[in-house]
N, CA, C and O atoms as a GROMACS GRO file, in nm:
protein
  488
    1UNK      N    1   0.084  -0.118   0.000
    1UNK     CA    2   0.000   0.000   0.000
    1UNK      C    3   0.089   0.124   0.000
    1UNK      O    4   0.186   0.132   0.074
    2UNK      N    5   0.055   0.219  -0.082
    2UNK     CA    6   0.102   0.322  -0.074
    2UNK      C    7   0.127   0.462   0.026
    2UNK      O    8   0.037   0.546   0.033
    3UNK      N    9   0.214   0.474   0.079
    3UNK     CA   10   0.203   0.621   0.191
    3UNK      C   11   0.218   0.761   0.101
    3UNK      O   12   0.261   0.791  -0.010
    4UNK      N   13   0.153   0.833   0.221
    4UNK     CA   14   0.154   0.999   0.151
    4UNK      C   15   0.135   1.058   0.279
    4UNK      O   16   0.079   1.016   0.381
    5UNK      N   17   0.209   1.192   0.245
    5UNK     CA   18   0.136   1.295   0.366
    5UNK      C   19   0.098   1.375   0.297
    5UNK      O   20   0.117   1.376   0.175
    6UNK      N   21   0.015   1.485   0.382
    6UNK     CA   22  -0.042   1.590   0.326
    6UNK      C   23  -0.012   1.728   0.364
    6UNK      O   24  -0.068   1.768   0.466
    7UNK      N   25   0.048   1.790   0.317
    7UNK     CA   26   0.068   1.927   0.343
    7UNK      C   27  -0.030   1.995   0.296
    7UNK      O   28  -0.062   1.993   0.177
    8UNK      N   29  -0.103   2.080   0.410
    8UNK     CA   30  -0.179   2.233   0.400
    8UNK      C   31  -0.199   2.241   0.494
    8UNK      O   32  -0.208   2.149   0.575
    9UNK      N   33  -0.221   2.436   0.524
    9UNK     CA   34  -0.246   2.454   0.640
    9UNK      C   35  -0.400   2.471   0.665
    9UNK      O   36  -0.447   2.512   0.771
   10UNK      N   37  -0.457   2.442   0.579
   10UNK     CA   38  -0.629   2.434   0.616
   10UNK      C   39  -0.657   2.282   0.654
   10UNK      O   40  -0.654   2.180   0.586
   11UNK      N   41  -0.698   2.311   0.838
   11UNK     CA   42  -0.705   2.138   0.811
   11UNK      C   43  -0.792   2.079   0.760
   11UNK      O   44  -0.775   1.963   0.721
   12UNK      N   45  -0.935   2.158   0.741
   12UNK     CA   46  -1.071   2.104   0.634
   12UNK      C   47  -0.985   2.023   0.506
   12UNK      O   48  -0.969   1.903   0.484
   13UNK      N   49  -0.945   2.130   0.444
   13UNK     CA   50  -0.846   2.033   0.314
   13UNK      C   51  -0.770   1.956   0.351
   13UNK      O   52  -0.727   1.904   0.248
   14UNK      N   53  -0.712   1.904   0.451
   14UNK     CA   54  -0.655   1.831   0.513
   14UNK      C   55  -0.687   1.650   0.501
   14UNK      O   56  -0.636   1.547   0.456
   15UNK      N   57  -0.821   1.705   0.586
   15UNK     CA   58  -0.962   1.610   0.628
   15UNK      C   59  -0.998   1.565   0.465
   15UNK      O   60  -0.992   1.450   0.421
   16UNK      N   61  -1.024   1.650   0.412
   16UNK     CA   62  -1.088   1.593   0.278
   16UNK      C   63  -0.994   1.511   0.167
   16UNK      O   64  -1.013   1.417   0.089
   17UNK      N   65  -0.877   1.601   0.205
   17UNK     CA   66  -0.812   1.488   0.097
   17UNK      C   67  -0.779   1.366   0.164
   17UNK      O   68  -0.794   1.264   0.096
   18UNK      N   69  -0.736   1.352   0.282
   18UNK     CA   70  -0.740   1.236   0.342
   18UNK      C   71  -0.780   1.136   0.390
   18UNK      O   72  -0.722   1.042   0.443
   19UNK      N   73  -0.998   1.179   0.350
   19UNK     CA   74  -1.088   1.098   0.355
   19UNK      C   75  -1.092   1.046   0.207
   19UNK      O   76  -1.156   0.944   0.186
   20UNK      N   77  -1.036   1.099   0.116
   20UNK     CA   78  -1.024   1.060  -0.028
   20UNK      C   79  -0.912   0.965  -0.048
   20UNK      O   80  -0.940   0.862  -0.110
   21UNK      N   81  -0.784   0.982  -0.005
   21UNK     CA   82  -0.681   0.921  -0.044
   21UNK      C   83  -0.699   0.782   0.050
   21UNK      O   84  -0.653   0.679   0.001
   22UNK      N   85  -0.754   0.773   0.163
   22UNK     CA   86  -0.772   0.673   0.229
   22UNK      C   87  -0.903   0.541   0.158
   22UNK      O   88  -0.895   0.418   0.162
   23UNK      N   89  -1.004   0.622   0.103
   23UNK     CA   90  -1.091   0.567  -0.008
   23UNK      C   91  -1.008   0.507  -0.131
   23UNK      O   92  -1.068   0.409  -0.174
   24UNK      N   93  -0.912   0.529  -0.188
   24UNK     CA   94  -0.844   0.547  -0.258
   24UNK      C   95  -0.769   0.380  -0.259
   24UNK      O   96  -0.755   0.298  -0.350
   25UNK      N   97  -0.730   0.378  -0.109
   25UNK     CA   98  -0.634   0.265  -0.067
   25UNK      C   99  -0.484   0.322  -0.012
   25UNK      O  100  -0.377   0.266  -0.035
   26UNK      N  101  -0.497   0.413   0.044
   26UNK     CA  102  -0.346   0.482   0.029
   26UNK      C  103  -0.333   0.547   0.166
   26UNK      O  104  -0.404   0.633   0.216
   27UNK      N  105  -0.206   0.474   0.222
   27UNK     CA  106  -0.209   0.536   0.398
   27UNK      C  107  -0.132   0.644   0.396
   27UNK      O  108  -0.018   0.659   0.350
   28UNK      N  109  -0.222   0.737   0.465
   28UNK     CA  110  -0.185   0.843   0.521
   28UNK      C  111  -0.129   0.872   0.624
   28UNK      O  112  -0.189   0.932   0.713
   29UNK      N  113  -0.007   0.837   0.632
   29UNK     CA  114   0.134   0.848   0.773
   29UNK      C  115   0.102   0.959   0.814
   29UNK      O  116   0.036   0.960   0.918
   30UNK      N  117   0.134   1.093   0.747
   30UNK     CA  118   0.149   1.222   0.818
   30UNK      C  119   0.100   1.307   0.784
   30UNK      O  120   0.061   1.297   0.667
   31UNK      N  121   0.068   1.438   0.854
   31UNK     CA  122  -0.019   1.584   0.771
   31UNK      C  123   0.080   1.704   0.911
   31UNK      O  124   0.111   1.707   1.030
   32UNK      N  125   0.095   1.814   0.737
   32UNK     CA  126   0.160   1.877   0.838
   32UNK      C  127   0.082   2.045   0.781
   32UNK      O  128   0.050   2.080   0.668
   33UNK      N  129   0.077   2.082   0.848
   33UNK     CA  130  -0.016   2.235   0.850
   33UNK      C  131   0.101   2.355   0.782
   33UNK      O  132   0.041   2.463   0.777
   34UNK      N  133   0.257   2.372   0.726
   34UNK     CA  134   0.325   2.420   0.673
   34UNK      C  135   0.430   2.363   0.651
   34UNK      O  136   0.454   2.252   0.699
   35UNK      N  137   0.530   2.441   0.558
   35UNK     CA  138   0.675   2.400   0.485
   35UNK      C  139   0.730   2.333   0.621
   35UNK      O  140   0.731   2.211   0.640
   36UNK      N  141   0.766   2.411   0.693
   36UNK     CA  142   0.904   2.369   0.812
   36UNK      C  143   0.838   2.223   0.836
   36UNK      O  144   0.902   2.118   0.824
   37UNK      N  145   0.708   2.229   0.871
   37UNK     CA  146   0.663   2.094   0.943
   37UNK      C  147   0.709   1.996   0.819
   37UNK      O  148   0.799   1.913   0.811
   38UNK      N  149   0.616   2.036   0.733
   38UNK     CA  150   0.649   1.883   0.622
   38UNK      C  151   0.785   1.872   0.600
   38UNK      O  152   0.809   1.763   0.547
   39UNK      N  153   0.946   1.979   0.628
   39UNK     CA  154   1.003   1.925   0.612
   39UNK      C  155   1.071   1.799   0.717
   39UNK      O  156   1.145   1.707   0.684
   40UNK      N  157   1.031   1.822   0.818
   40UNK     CA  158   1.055   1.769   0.939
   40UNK      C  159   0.999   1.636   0.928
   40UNK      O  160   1.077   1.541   0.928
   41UNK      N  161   0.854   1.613   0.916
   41UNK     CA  162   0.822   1.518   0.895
   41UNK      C  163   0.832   1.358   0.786
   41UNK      O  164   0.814   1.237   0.802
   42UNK      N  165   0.876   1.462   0.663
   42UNK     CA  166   0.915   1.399   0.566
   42UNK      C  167   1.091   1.319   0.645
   42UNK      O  168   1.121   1.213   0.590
   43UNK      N  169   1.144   1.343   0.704
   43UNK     CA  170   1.251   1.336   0.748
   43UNK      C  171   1.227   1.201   0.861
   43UNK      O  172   1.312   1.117   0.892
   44UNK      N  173   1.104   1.210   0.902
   44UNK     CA  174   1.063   1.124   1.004
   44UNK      C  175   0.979   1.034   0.914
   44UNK      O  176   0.980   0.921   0.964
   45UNK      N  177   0.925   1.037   0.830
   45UNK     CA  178   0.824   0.910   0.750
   45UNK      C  179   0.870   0.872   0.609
   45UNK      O  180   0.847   0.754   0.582
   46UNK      N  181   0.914   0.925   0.537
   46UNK     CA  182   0.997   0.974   0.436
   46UNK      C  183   0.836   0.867   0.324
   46UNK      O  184   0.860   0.757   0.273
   47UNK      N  185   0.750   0.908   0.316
   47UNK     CA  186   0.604   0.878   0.250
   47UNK      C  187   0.664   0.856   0.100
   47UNK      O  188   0.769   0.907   0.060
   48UNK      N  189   0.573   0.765   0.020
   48UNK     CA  190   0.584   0.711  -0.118
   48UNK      C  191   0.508   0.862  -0.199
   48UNK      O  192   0.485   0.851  -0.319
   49UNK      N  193   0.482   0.956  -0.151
   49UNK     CA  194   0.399   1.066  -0.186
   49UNK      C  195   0.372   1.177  -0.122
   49UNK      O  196   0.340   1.147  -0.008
   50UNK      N  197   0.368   1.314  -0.142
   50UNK     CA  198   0.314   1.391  -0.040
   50UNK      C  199   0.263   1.496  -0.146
   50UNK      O  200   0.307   1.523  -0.258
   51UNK      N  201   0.163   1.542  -0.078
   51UNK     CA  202   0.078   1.644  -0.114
   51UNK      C  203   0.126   1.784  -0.064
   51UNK      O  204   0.176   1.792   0.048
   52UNK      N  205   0.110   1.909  -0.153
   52UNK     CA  206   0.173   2.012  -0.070
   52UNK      C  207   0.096   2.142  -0.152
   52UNK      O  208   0.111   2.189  -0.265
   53UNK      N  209   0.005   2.176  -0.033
   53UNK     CA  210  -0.019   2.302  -0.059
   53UNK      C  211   0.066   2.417  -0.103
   53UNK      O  212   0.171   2.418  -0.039
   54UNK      N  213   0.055   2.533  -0.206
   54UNK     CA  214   0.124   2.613  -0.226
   54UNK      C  215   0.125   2.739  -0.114
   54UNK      O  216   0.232   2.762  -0.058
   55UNK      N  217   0.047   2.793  -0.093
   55UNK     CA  218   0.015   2.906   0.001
   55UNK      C  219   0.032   2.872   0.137
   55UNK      O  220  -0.074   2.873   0.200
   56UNK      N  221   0.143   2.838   0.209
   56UNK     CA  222   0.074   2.860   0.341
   56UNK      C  223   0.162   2.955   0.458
   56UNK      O  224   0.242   3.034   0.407
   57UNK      N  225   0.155   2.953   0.584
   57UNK     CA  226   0.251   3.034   0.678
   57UNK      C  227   0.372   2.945   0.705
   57UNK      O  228   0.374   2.823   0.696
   58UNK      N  229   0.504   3.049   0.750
   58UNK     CA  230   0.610   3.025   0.794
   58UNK      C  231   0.681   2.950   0.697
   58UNK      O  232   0.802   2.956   0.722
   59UNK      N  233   0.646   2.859   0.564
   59UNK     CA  234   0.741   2.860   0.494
   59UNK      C  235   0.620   2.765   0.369
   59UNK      O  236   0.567   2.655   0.388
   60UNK      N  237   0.609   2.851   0.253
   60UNK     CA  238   0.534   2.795   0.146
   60UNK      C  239   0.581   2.714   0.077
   60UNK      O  240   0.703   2.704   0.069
   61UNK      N  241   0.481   2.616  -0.009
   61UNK     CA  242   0.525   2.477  -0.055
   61UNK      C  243   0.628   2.440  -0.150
   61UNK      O  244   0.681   2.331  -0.172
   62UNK      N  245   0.647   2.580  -0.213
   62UNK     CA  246   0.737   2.576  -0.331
   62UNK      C  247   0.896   2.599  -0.265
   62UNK      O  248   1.004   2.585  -0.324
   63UNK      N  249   0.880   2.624  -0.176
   63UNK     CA  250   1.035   2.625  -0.090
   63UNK      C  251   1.052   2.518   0.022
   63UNK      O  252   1.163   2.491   0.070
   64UNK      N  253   0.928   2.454   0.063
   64UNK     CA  254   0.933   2.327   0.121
   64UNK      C  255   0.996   2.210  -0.007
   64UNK      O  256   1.088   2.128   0.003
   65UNK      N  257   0.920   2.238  -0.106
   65UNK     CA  258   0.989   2.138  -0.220
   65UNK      C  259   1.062   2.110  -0.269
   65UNK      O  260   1.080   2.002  -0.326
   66UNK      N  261   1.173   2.256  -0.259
   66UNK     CA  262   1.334   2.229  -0.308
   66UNK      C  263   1.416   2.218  -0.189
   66UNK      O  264   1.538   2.201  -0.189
   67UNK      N  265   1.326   2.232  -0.065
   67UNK     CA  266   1.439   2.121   0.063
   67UNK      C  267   1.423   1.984   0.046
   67UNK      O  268   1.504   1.892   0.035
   68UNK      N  269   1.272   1.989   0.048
   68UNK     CA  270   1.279   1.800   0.049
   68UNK      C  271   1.331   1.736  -0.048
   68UNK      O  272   1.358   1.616  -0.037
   69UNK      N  273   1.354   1.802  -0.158
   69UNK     CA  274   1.408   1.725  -0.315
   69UNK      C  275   1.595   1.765  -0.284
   69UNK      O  276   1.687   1.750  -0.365
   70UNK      N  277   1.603   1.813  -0.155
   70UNK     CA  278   1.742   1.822  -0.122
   70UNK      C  279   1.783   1.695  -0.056
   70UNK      O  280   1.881   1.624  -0.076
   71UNK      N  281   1.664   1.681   0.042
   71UNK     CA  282   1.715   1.565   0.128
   71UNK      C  283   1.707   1.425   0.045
   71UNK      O  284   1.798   1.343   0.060
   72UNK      N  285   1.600   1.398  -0.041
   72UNK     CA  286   1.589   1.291  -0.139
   72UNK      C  287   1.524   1.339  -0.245
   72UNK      O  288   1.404   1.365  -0.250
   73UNK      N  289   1.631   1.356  -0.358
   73UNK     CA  290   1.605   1.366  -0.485
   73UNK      C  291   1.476   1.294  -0.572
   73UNK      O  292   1.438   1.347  -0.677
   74UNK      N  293   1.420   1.187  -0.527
   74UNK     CA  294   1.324   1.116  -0.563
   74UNK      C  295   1.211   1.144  -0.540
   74UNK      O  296   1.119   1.082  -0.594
   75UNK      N  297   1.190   1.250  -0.449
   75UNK     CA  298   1.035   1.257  -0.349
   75UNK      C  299   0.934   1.268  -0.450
   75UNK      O  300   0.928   1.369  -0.521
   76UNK      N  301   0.860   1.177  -0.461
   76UNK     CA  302   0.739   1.271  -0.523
   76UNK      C  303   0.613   1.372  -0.493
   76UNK      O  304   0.516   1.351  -0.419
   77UNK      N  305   0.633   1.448  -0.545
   77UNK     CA  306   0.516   1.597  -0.460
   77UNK      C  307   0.501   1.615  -0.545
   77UNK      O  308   0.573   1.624  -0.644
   78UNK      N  309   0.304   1.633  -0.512
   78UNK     CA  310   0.217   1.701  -0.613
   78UNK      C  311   0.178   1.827  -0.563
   78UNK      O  312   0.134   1.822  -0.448
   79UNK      N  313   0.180   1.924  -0.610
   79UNK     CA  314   0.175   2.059  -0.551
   79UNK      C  315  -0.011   2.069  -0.590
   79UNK      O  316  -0.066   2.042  -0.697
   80UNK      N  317  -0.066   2.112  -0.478
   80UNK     CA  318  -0.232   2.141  -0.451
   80UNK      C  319  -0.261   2.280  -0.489
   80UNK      O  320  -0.176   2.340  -0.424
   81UNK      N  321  -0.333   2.372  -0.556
   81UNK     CA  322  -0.311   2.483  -0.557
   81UNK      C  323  -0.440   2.523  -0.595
   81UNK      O  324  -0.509   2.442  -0.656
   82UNK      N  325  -0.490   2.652  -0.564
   82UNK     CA  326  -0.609   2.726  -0.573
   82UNK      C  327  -0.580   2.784  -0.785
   82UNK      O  328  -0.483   2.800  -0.859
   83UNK      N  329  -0.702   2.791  -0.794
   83UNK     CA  330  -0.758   2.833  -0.915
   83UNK      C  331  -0.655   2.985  -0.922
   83UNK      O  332  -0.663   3.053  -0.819
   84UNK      N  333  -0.566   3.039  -1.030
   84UNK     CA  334  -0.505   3.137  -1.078
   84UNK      C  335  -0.411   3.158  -1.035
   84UNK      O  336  -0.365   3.272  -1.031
   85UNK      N  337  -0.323   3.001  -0.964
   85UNK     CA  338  -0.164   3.018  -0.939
   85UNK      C  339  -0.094   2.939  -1.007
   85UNK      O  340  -0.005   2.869  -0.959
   86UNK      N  341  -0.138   2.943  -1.170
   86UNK     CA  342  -0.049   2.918  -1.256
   86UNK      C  343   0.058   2.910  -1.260
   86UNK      O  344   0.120   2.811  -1.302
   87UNK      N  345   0.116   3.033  -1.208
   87UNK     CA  346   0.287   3.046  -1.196
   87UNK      C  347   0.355   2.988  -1.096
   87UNK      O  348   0.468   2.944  -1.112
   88UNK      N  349   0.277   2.983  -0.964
   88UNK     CA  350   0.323   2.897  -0.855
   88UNK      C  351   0.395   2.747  -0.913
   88UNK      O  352   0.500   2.685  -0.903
   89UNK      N  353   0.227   2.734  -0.996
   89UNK     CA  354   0.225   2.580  -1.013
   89UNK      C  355   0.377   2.558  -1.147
   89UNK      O  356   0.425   2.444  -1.145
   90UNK      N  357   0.445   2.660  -1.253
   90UNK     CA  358   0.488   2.649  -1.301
   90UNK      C  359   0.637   2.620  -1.246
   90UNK      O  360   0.711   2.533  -1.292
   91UNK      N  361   0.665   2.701  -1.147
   91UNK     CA  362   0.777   2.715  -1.080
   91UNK      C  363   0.762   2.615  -0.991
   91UNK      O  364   0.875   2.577  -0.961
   92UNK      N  365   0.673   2.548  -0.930
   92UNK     CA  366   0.706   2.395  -0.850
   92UNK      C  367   0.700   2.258  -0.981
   92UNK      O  368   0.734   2.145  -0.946
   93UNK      N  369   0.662   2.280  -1.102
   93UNK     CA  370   0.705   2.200  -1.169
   93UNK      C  371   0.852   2.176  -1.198
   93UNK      O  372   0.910   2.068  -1.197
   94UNK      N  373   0.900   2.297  -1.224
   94UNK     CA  374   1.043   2.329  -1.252
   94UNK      C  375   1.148   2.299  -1.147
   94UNK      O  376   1.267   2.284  -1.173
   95UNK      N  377   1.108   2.294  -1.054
   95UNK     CA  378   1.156   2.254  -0.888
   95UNK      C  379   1.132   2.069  -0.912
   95UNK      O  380   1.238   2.010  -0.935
   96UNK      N  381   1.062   2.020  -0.910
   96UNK     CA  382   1.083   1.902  -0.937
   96UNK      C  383   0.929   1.842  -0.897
   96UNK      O  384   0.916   1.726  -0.860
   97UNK      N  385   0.809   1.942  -0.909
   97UNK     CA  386   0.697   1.857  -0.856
   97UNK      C  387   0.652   1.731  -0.934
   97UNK      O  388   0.695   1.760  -1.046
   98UNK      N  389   0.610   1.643  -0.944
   98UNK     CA  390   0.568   1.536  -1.036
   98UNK      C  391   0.421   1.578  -1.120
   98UNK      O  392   0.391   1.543  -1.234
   99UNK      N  393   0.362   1.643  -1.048
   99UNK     CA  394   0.215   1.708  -1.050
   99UNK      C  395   0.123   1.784  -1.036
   99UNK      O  396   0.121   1.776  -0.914
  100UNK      N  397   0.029   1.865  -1.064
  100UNK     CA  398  -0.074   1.954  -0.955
  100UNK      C  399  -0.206   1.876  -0.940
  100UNK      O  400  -0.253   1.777  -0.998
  101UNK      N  401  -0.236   1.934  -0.869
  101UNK     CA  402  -0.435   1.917  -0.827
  101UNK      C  403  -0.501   2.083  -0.836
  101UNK      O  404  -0.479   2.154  -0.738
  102UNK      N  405  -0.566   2.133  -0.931
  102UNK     CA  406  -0.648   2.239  -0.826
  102UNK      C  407  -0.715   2.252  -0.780
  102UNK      O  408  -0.803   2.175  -0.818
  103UNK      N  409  -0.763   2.342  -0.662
  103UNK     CA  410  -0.877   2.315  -0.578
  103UNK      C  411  -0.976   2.413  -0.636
  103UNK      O  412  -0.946   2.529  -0.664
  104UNK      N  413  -1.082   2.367  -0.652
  104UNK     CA  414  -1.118   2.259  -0.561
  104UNK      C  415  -1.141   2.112  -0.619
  104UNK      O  416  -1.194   2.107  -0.730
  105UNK      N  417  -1.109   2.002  -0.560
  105UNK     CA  418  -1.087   1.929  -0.635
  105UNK      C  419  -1.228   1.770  -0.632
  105UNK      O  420  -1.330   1.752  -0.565
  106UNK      N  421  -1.179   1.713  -0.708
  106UNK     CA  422  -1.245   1.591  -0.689
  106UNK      C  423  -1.214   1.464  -0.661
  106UNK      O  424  -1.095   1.434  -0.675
  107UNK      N  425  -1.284   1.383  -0.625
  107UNK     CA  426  -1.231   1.218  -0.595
  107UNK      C  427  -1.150   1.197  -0.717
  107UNK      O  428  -1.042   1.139  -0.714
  108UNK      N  429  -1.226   1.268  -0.871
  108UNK     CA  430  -1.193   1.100  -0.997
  108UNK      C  431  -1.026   1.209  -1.028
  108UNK      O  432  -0.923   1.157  -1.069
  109UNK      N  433  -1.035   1.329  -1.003
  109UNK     CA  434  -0.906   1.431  -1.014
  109UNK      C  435  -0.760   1.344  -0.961
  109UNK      O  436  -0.657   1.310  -1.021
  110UNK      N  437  -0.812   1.324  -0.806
  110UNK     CA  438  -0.706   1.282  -0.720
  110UNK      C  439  -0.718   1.167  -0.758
  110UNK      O  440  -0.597   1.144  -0.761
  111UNK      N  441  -0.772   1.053  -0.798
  111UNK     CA  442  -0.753   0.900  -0.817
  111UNK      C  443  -0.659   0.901  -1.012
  111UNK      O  444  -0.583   0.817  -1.059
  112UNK      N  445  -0.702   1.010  -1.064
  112UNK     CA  446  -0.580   0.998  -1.169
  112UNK      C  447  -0.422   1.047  -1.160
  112UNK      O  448  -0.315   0.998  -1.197
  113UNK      N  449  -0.462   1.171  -1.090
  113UNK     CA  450  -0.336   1.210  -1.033
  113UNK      C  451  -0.228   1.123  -0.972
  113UNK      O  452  -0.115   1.107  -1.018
  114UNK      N  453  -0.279   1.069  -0.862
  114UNK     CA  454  -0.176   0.967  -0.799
  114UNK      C  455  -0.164   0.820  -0.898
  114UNK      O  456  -0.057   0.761  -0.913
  115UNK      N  457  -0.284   0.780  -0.954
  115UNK     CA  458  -0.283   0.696  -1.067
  115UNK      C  459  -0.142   0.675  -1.136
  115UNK      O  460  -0.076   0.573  -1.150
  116UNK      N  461  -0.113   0.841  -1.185
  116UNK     CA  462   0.006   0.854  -1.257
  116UNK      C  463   0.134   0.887  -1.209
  116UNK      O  464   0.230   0.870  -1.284
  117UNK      N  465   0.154   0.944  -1.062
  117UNK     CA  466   0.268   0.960  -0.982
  117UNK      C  467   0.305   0.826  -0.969
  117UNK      O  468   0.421   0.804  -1.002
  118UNK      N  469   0.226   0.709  -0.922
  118UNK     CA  470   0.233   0.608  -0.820
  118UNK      C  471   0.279   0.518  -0.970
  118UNK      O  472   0.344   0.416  -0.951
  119UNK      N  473   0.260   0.541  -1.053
  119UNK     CA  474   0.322   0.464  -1.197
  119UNK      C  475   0.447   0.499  -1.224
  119UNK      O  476   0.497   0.463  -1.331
  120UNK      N  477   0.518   0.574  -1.134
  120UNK     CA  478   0.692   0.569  -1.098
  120UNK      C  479   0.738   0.468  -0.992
  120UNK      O  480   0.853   0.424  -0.984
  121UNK      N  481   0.633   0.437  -0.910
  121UNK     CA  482   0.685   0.388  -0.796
  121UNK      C  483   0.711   0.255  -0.817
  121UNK      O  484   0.728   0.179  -0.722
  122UNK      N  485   0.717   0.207  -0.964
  122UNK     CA  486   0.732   0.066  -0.981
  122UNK      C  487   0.831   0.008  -1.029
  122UNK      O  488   0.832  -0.115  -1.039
   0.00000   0.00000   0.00000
């Protein structure tokens, strides 16, 4: 079975994607509410996946993503992002994201998404 954490600092989105990814088949080790945390945590679970909000406090996802792709070059992160952060989402591609989601999103969204991340993991 596959692990993931979830980075955002809204824990509603939190809750929801993690009532989805768990539907899904896919354990959810960790959730961390900003950058510093997920990098910390990633360090402690080191997940087959993590989800990472773009926007949040004390350190945003797109600079959480080029630490964790420091500590292991392999990570895969799909960067989550609100409707008209195109550029966010361009510049965490370029950083090394595997993917986006935007929000707001859906079950069949997130079941292709990871569909196609999790088709590295083999």
């Amino acid at each position: 079975m596959p692990t993931a954490m979830i980075v955002d600092d809204a824990a509603f989105m939190r809750m929801a994607l993690k009532k989805i990814l768990i539907h899904l088949g896919i354990d959810v080790i960790a959730e961390a509410e900003n950058g510093l945390s997920a990098i910390q945590k990633f360090k402690e679970t080191n997940p087959d996946i993590i989800t990472m909000d773009i926007t949040m406090p004390e350190m945003n996802g797109i600079d959480a993503l080029r630490e964790i792709r420091k500590i292991n070059s392999e990570a895969r992160v799909i960067m989550v992002s609100a409707m008209g952060q195109e550029n966010y989402v361009r510049d965490a591609i370029v950083n090394g994201a595997k993917n986006f989601i935007v929000k707001p999103f859906k079950e069949e969204t997130i079941k292709a998404t990871f569909d196609a991340v999790m088709k590295s993991l083999k």
